[in-house]
C-alpha positions in Angstrom: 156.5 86.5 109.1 157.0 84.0 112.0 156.3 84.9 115.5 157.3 82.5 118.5 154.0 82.2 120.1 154.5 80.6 123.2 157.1 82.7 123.8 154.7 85.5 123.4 151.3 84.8 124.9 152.4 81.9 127.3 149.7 81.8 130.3 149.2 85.8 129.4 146.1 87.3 130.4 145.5 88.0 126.5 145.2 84.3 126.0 142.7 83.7 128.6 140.6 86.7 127.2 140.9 85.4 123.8 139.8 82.1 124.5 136.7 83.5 126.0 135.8 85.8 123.8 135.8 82.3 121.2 133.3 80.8 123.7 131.2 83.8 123.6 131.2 83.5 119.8 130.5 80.0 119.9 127.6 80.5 122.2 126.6 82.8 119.6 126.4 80.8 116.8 124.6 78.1 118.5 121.7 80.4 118.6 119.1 79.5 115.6 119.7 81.2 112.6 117.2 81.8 109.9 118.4 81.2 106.4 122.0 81.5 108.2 125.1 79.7 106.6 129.1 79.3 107.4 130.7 79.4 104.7 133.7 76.8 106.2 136.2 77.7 103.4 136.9 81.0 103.3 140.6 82.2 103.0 143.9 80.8 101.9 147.1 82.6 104.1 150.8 82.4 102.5 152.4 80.2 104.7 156.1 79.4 103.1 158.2 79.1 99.6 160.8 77.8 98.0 163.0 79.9 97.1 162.4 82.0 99.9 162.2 85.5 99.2 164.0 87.9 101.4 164.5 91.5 101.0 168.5 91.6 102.0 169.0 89.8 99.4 170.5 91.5 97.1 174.5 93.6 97.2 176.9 94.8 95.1 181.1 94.8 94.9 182.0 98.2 93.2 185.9 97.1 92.8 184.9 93.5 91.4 182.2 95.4 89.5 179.8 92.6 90.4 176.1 92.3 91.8 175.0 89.6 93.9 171.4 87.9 94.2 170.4 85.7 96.5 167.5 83.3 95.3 166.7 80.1 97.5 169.7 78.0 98.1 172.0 80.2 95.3 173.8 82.8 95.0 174.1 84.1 91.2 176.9 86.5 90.5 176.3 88.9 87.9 177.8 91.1 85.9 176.4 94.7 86.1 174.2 93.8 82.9 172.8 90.8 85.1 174.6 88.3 82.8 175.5 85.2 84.8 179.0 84.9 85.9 178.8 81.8 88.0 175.9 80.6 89.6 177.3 78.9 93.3 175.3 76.6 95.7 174.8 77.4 99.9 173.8 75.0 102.0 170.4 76.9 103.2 167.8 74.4 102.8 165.2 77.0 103.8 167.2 80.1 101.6 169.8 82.4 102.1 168.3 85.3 103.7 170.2 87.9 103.5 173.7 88.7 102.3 177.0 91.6 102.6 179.9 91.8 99.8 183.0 92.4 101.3 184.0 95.6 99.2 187.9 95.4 100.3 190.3 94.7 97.1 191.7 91.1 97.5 188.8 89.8 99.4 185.9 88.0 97.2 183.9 87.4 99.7 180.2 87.3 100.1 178.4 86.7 103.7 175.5 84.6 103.8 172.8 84.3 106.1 171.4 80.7 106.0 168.8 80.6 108.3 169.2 77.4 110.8 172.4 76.5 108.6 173.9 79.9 109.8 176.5 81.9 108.2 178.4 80.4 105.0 181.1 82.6 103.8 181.1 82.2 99.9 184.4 83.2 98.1 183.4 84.2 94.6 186.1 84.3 92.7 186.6 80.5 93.0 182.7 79.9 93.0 183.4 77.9 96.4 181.7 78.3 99.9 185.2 78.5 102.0 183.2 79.0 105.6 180.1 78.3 107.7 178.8 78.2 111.3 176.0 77.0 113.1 177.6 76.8 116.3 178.7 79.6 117.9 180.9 78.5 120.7 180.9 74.8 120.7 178.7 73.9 124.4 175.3 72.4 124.3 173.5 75.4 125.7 170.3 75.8 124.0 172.0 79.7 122.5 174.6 78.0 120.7 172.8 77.6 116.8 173.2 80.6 114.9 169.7 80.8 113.1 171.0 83.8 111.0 168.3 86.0 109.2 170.5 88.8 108.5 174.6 90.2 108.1 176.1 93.7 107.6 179.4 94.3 107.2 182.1 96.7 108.7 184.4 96.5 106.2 186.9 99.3 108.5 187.1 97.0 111.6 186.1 94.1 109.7 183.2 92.7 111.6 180.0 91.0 110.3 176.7 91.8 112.4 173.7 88.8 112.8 170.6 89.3 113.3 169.8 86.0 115.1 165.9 85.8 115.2 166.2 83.6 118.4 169.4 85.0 119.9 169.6 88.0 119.3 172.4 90.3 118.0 175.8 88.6 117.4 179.3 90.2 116.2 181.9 88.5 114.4 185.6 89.0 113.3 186.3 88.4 110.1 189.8 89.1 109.7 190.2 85.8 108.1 187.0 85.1 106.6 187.6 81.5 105.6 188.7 80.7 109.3 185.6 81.3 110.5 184.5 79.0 113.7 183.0 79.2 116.9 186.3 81.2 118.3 185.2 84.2 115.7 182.3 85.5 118.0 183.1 88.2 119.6 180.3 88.9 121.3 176.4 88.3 121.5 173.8 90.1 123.1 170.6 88.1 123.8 167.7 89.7 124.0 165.2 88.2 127.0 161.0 88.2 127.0 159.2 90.6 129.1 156.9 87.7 129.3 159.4 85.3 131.2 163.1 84.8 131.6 163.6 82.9 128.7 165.2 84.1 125.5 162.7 85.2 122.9 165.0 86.6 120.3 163.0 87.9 117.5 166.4 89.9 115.5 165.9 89.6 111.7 167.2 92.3 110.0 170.5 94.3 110.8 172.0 97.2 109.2 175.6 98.8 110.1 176.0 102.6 109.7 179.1 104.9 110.6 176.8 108.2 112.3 179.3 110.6 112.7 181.7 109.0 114.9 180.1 106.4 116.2 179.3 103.1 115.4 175.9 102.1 115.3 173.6 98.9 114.7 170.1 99.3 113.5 168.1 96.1 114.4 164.7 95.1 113.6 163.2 93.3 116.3 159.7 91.3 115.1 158.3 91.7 118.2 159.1 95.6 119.0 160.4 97.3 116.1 163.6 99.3 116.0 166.8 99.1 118.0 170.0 101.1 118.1 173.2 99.5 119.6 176.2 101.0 119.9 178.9 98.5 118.5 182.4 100.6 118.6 183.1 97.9 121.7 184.3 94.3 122.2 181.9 93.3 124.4 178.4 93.3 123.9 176.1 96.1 124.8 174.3 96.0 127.9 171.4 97.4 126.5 170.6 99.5 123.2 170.8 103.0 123.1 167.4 103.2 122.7 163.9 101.5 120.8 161.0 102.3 119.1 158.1 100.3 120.0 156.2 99.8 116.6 153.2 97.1 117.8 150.0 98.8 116.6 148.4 101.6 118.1 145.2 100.5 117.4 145.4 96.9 119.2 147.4 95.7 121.6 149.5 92.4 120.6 149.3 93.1 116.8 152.6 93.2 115.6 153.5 95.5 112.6 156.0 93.0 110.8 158.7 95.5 110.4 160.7 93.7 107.6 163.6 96.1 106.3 165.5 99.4 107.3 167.1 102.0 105.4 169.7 104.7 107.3 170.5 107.9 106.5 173.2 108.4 108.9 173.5 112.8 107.8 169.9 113.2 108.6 169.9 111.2 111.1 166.3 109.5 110.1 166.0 105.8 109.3 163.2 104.7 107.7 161.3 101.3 108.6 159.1 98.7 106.0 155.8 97.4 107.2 154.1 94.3 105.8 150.8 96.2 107.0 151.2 99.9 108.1 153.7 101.2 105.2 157.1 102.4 106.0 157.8 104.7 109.2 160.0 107.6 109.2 162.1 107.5 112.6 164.1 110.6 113.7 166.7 109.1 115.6 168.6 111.9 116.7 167.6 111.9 120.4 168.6 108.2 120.5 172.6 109.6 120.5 171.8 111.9 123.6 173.2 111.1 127.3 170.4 112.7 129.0 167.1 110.9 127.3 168.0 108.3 124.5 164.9 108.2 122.3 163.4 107.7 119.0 160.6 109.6 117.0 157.9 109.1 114.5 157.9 111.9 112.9 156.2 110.5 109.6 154.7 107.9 107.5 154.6 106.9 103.9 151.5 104.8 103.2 152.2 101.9 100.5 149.7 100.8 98.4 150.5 97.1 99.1 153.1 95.3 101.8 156.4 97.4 102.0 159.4 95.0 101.9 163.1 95.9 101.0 164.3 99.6 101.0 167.3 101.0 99.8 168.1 105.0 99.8 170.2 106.3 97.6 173.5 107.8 97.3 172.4 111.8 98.2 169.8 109.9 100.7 167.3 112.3 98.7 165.1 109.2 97.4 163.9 106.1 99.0 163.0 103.4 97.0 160.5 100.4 98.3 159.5 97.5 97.3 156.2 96.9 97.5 154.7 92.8 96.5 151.5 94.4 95.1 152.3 98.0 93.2 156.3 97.4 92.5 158.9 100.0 93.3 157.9 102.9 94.8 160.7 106.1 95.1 159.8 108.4 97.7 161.0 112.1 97.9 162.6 112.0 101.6 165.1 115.4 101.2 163.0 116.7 104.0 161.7 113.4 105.8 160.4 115.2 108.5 157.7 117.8 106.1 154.9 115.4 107.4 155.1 116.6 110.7 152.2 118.3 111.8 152.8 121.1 114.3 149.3 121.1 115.5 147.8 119.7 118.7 146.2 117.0 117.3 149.3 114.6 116.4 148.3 113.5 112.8 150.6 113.4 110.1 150.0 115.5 107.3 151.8 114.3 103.8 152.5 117.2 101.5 153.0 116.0 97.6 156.9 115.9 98.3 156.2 112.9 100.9 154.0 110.6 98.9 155.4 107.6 97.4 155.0 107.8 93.6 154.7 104.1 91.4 157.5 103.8 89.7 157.7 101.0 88.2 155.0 97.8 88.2 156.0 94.0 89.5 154.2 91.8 91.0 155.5 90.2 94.2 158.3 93.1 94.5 160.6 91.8 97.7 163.8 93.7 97.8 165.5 96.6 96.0 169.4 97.8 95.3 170.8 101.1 94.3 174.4 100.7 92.8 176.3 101.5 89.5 174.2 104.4 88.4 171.6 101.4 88.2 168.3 100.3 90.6 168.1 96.1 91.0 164.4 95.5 92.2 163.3 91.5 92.7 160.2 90.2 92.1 157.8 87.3 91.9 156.9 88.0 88.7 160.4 89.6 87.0 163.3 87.7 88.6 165.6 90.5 89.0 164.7 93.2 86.8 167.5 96.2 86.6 166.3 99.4 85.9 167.9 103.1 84.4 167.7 106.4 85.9 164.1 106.8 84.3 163.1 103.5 85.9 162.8 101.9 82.6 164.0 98.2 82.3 166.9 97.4 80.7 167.8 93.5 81.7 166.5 90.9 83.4 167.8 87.9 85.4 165.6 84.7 86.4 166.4 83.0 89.1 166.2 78.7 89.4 162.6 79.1 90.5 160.0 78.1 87.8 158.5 75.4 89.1 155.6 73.8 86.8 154.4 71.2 88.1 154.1 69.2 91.8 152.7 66.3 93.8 152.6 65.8 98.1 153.1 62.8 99.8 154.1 61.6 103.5 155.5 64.7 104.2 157.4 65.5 101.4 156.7 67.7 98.0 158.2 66.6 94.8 158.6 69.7 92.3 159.2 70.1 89.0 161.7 72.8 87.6 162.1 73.8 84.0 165.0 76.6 84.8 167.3 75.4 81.9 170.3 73.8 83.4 168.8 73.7 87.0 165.9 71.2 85.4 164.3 68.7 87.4 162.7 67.0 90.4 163.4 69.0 93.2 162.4 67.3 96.8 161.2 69.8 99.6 160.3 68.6 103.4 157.4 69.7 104.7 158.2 68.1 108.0 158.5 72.0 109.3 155.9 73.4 107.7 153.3 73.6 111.1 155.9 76.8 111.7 156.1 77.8 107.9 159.7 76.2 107.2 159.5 74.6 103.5 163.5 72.8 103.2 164.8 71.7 100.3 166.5 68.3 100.7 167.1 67.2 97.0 167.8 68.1 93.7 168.0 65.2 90.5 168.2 67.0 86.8 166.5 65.4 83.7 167.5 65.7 80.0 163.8 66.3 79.1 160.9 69.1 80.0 159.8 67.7 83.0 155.9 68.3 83.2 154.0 66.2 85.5 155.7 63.9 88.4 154.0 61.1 90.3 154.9 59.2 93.5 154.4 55.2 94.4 156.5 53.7 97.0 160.4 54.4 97.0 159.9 56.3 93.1 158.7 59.5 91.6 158.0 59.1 88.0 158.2 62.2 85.9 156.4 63.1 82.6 159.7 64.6 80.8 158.3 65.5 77.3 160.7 64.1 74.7 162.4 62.0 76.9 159.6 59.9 78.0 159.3 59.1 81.6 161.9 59.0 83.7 162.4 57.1 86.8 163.6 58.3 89.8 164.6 56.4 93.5 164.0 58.6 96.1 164.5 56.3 98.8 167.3 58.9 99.9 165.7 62.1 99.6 168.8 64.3 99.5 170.1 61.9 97.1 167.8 60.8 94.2 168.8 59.1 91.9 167.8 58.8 87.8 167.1 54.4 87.5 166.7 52.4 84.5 166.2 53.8 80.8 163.7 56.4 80.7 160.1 54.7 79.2 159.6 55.6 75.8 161.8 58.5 75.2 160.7 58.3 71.6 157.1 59.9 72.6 156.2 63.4 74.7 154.8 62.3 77.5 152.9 65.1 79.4 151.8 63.9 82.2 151.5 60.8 84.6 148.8 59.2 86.9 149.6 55.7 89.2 146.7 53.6 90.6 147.9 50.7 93.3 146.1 48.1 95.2 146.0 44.5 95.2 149.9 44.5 95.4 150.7 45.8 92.3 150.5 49.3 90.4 149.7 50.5 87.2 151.1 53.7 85.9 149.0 55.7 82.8 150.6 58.5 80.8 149.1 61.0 78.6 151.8 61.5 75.5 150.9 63.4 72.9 152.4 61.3 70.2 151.9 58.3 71.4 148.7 58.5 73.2 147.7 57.2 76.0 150.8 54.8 77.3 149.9 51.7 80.2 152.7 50.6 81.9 153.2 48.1 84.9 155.0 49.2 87.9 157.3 46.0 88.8 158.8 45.6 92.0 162.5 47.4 91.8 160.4 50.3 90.4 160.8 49.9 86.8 157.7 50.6 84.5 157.1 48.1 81.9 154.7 48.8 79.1 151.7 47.0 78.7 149.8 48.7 76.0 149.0 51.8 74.0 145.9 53.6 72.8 146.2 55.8 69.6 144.1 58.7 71.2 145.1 62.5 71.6 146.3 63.0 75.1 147.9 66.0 77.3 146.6 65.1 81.1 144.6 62.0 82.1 143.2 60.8 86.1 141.7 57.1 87.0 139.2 56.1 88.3 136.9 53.2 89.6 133.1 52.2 89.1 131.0 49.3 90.5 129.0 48.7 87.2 126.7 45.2 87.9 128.8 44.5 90.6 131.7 44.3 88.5 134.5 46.6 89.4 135.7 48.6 86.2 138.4 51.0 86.0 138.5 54.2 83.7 140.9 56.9 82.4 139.5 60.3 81.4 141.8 62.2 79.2 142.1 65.0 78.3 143.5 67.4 74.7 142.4 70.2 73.0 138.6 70.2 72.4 138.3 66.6 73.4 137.3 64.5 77.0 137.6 60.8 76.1 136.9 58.0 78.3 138.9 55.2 78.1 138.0 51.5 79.6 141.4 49.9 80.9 139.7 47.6 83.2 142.1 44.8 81.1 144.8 47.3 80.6 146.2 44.7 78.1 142.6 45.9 75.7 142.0 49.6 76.5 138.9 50.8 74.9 136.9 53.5 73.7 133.8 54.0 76.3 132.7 57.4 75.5 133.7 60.7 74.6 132.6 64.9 74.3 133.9 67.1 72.0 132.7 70.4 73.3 135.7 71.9 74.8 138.0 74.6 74.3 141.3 74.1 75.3 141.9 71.5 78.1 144.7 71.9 80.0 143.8 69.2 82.9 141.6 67.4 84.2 140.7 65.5 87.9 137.1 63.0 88.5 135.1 63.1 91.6 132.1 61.5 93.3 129.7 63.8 94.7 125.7 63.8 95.2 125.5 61.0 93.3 127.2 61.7 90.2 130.1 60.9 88.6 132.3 64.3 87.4 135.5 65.0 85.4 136.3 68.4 86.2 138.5 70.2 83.2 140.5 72.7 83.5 139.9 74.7 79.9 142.4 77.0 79.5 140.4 80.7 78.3 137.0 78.7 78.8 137.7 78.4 82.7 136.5 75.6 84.7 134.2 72.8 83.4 132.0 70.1 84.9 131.4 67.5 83.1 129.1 64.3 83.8 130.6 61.0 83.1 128.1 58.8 85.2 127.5 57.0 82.2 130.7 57.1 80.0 128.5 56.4 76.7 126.2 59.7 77.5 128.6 62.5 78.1 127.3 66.0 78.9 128.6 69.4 80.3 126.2 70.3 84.1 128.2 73.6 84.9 131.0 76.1 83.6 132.9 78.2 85.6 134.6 81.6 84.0 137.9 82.3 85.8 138.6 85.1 84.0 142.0 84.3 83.4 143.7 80.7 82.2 142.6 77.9 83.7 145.3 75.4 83.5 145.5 72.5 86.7 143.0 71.4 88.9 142.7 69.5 92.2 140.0 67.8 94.6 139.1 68.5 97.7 135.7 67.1 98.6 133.3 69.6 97.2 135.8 72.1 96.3 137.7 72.8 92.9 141.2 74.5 93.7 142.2 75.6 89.9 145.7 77.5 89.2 144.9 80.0 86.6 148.1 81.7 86.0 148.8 84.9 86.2 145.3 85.1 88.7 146.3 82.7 90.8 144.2 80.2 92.5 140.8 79.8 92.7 138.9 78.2 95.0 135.6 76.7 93.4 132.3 74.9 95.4 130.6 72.6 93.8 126.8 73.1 95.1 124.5 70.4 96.0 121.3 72.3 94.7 119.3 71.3 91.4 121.0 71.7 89.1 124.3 71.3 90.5 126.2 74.5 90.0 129.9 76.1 90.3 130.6 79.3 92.9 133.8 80.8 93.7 134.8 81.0 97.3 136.3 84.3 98.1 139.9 83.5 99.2 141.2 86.8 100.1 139.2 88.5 102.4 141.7 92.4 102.0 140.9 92.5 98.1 136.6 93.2 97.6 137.8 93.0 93.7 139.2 89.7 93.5 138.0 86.9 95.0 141.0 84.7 94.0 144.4 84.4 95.7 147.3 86.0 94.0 150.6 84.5 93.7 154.1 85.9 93.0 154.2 85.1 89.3 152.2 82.6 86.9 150.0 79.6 89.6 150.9 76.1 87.1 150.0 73.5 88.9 148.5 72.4 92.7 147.9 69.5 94.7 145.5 69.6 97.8 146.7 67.7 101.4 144.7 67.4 104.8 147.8 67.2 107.5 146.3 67.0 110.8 143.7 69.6 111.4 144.6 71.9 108.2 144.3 71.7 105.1 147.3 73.0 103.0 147.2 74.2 99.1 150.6 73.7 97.6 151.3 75.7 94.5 153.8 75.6 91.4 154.5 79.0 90.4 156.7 79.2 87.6 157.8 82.9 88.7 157.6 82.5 92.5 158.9 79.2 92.7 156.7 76.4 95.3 154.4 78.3 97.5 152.5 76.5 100.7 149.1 77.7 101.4 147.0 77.2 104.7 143.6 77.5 104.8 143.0 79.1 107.7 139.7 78.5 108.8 140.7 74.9 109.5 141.7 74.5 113.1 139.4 71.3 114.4 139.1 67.8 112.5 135.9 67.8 110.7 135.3 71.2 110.0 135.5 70.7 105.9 133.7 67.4 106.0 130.2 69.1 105.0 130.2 70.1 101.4 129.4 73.6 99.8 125.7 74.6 100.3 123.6 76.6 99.0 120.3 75.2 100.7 118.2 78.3 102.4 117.6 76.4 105.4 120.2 75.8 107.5 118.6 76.5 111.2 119.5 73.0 112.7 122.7 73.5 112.1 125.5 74.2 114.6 128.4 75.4 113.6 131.6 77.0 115.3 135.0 77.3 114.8 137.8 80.2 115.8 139.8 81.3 112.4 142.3 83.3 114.7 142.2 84.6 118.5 145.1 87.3 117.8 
């Protein structure tokens, strides 16, 4: 969830408390301690993804007897049995966020909300995107974008709703849905700060509902909670008819995150999702009255996890949620307001009837649809999963996210997609990402299975199995292009390391058929091979060593039960110059300097995470081993820390201790979950790659299920707060150390 800050807390007297209650805890800390120790690197915090996921996501067209799933940048029609129909492209480099069918016969029309690109309207019969805006009236006023997080549809007056999360609420005609321009607005209503006089926004979800006779919009605000407009007008509201202020009880400023809302107009009860406190039953009756307009709490379901989407169905008897930790939950809500506790003391009570009941289990569970005699539920780790009346599943869809593999540089991630006809080297900006915004600026497909990609200059070079390695220009990232004829497509190349300096660059590739492959890097970018050793290979990382005073460089590779060391100081006469035989199944592998000591660390599949000492390449041994518990399969550096994706666990964050003997201790990365110290992702964690930007430190993941997720460590806020390794030393008394991991 995003929150505009400075909007927020601007000169407040909450900031100035905050920041001394940070210099009271620094003054603290810089007491002695005895035998006292900050641990520096303690969580990882979801920052962004691509695709996004986004609970209004997902709608259905009855008459066209079609479902629609939004999934990143897509939108995948599907028949009711989730086979694909067509598959069509928005322009919403940061996801489509939410989406309304237009259910009239004769008009195939999907509404989009694309974020900073606005509205697209998509016409799916023709697979085409006939509509969008991003300018609402044309001026330069800082309210014209439309930064679009949410639509509803009126298909009886034919007028679309946004939720704007900076603008506010805006209304549309859609009469003509492919003539939509800035002349289509009909009105907005722009929500101002209580803190100044500028416009905060803060709209992102918006849900139209016929109550009786009138005409009502239910918006969630991210900074308040609920609010009900009146929209049977064609002007905007002066106010709405009334709000529910859902900031915690407990402390002022935290915000609850509302995320979706469900209506049920008869009962006149909408009910609210919480990333953190559940979901809220609101009475909203009182909110229709002349005299008082206002809205009640008059219950609470308590999720296991973080409530997303909702949806109700038909009878309004059941509420489904879904939840990213448990999966869909159905709730009992025929008498929403049998929490209600008549007694003085103003708890809730939750009778059986009331609790939410696990229905069905996915991990990363975002959004849910009722439709068809069928329930749609999305998830990290299912795709889109439909389910029967006995919430059994009977289909599955999978949407272009499986990324397996990645590398970040200058701003910029390069991702690798296996997703069958959507293969291939996908390009994401990162230039947003200090306010969570991953875009996607590129896509290039390749005819092999991409599985490792590397960066030099104005090229990404990617390990594409059978294919060999193909060579990409990227000096237009929205436009990459595939150059020259791919390096030995006869082999299975598997992955891909490049080492530069002295004006020229060397790429070395681990193929499994043909070994390990040298190849020089010439100026226009093409890769000309050098050599080949006849060795087993599946990953391999460089490295250098002063031996004598003679500067020699080394490959470690990596296959099966096998580390082998490999001299390519003359890369025209590689050479053997050790190897160890003792592991399991090595799935990748990464060298480091630390304390001394040369280290490969291998990532060993079942056998977890191995250190292994190559200080002298001719004696090989094993110092530590690290059990994961799960699949270790990719590793990366960062100073004395091991990041490992292990699959379905995760990520794992790993010290490497500077005691004797040097030993491996996992750094508990979730601070809410006392069972697991690792941090869970959407779906199955392939591949990472570690970047210091400024004063953070970011942990970007391939997840083959929840597509490329962007970590942030966030105890980093000052330069030089990592620069001590992991420590286990008893004595840490002269030490002074102080940093702020969050203020609000």
């Amino acid at each position: 969830m995003l929150f505009n800050w400075d909007a927020i807390f601007k000169k407040s007297t909450v900031q100035k408390l905050g920041v001394c209650l940070a210099v009271l805890v620094c003054l603290i800390l810089t007491l002695p301690q005895s035998g006292f120790s900050i641990d520096v690197l303690k969580t990882l915090r979801f920052e962004d993804r691509w695709p996004d996921a986004s609970v209004g996501n997902l709608d259905y067209n009855a008459g066209r007897n079609e479902l629609y799933f939004a999934s990143g940048n897509f939108l995948a029609v599907l028949g009711p049995d989730l086979s694909q129909i067509s598959r069509i492209r928005v322009d919403a480099a940061r996801g489509i966020t939410g989406i309304a069918a237009d259910p009239e016969d004769g008009r195939p029309y999907v509404y989009a909300a694309c974020g900073p690109q606005g509205i697209a309207v998509i016409n799916v019969s023709t697979g085409q995107v006939v509509a969008t805006l991003a300018d609402a009236d044309g001026s330069d006023t800082e309210e014209d974008p439309v930064h679009a997080s949410a639509v509803s549809y009126n298909r009886d007056t034919r007028r679309l709703y946004v939720a704007d999360v900076y603008y506010g609420l805006r209304c549309f005609d859609m009469a003509t849905p492919s003539a939509l321009d800035a002349t289509s607005q009909i009105w907005r209503y722009a929500q101002h700060s209580s803190y100044d006089d500028s416009i905060s926004g803060g709209h992102i979800n918006v849900v139209y509902k016929t109550v009786g006779a009138r005409k009502l919009a239910f918006v969630l605000d991210q900074y308040y909670g609920l609010r009900i407009f009146d929209v049977d007008t064609d002007t905007a509201p002066d106010n709405p008819l009334a709000s529910f202020d859902m900031r915690s009880r407990f402390y002022w400023g935290q915000y609850s995150e509302v995320v979706d809302v469900a209506v049920a107009g008869s009962s006149r009860h909408a009910f609210v999702s919480d990333l953190t406190y559940g979901v809220t039953i609101l009475d909203f009756s009182g909110a229709l009255s002349d005299s008082t307009p206002e809205i009640s709490n008059v219950g609470q379901i308590e999720t296991p996890g973080t409530a997303s989407g909702l949806e109700l169905s038909d009878d309004n008897n059941t509420l489904f949620a879904a939840d990213g930790n448990s999966g869909m939950l159905t709730t009992d809500v025929s008498d929403p307001e049998a929490a209600l506790n008549d007694s003085d003391t103003n708890s809730l009570d939750f009778p059986a009837g009331l609790v939410q009941s696990q229905a069905y289990s996915a991990t990363g569970a975002y959004a849910v649809f009722a439709g068809s005699g069928n329930i749609y539920l999305a998830s990290g780790a299912d795709g889109l999963a439909r389910l029967d009346a006995g919430y059994t599943r009977t289909g599955s869809y999978d949407p272009p996210s499986d990324t397996t593999s990645l590398y970040a540089d200058a701003g910029y991630a390069y991702i690798l997609d296996n997703d069958g006809a959507a293969e291939g080297l996908r390009i994401v900006n990162l230039a947003g990402e200090e306010t969570g915004h991953a875009e996607l600026t590129g896509f290039v497909s390749t005819p092999g299975s991409a599985s490792a990609v590397a960066v030099h200059d104005a090229f990404a070079y990617v390990a594409d199995g059978g294919q060999g390695v193909a060579e990409i220009d990227i000096s237009d990232k929205a436009s990459p292009i595939r150059d020259f004829t791919p390096l030995n497509s006869a082999g299975d190349a598997r992955d891909i390391k490049i080492w530069s300096g002295d004006g020229s660059a060397t790429a070395y590739i681990a193929d499994s058929s043909l070994g390990l492959v040298i190849a020089d890097i010439a100026d226009t970018g093409q890769l000309n091979e050098i050599e080949r050793y006849n060795v087993t290979c599946s990953a391999v990382d460089i490295y250098e060593s002063t031996v004598n005073g003679e500067i020699r460089r080394y490959a470690v590779i990596t296959a099966g039960s096998n580390l082998t060391v490999v001299n390519v100081t003359d890369p025209a006469a590689p050479f053997e110059a050790g190897t160890y035989g003792s592991l399991t199944d090595a799935r990748d592998v990464a060298v480091t300097s630390l304390y001394g000591s040369r280290y490969a660390v291998v990532a060993d599949g079942s056998a977890g995470i191995r250190l292994i000492d190559i200080s002298d390449p001719g004696s090989i041994s094993q110092t530590a081993i690290f059990d994961t518990e799960g699949t270790a399969v990719a590793v990366s550096l960062y100073e004395a820390y091991i990041h490992a994706a292990l699959g379905t666990r995760g990520v794992a964050v790993i010290g490497i201790s500077d005691t004797e003997p040097v030993s491996l201790t996992p750094i508990d990365t979730d601070a809410d979950d006392t069972v697991n110290p690792y941090y869970t992702t959407p779906g199955n964690a392939s591949d990472l790659f570690i970047s210091k930007r400024g004063n953070k430190r970011y942990t970007y993941v391939a997840d083959d299920y929840g597509g490329f997720l962007s970590l942030v460590h966030d105890d980093v806020l000052s330069s030089g707060i990592n620069e001590q390794p992991f420590t286990e030393s008893p004595d840490d008394t002269n030490k002074i150390e102080c940093f702020i991991s969050s203020l609000f």
